[in-house]
C-alpha positions as CSV (number, residue, x, y, z in Angstrom):
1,X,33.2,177.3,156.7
2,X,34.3,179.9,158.9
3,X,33.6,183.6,158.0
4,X,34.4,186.8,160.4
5,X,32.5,187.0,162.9
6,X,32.4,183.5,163.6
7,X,33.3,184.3,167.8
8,X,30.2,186.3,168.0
9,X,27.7,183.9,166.0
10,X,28.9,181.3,168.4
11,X,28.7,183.5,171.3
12,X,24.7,184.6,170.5
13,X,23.8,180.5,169.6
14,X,25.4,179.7,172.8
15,X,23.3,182.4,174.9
16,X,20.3,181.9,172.7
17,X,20.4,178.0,173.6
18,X,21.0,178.2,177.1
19,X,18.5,181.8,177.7
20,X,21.4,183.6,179.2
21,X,22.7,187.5,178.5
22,X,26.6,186.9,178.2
23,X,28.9,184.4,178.5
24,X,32.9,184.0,178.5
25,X,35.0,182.0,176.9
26,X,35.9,179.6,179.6
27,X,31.6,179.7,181.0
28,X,30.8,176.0,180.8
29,X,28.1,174.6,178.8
30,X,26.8,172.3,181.3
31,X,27.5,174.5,184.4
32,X,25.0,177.1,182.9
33,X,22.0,174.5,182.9
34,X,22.9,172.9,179.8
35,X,21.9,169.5,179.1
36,X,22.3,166.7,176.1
37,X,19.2,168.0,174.3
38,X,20.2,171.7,174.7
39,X,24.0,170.2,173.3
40,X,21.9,169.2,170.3
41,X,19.9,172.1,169.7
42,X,23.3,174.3,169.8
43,X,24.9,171.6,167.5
44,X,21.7,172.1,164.8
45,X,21.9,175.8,165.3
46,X,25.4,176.3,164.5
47,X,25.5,173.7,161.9
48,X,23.2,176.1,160.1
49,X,24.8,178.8,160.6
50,X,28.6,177.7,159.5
51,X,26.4,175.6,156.4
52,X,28.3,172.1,157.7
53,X,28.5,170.0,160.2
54,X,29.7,170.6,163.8
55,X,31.1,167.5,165.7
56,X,29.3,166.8,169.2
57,X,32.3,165.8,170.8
58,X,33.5,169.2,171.0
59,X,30.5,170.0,173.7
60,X,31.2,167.1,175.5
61,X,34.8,166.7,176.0
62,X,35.1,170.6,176.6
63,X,32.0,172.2,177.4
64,X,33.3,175.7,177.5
65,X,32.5,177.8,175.1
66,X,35.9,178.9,173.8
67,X,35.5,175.2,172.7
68,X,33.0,175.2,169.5
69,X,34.9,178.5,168.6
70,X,38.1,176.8,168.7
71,X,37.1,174.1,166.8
72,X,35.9,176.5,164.1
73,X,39.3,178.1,163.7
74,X,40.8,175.1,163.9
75,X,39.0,173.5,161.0
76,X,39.2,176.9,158.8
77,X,43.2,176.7,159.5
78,X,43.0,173.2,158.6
79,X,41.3,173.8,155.3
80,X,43.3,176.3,154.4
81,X,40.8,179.5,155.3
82,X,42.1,182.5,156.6
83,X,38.7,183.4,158.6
């Protein structure tokens, strides 16, 4: 699910969604002008992208964006993936 380069992908989706230039890992999803329908067109996006499904929760219980790119590793370590 997660291949290298997974930080930037997520990084570009997250700036794409939102219309903004750069953004940190600890910037904050709903702090930038995000909203629920923006949370669910990042969701879609990055669902395509990583070809499987991205939980929602991870936007709304922490709505930075080290978040989503946590929660990639996390799953890749979990299914035995190295990147």
């Amino acid at each position: 699910m997660v291949m290298q380069g997974t930080t930037e992908m997520i990084t570009d989706e997250w700036c794409q969604v939102l219309g903004i230039d750069f953004a940190e890992p600890y910037d904050n999803f709903f702090s930038l002008g995000g909203d629920s329908l923006m949370v669910l067109r990042l969701t879609r996006r990055l669902e395509d992208r990583l070809h499987g499904q991205f939980p929602l929760t991870v936007l709304y219980l922490d709505g930075t964006l080290g978040a989503p790119i946590d929660a990639c590793y996390e799953a890749a370590r979990h299914s035995g993936s190295s990147k």
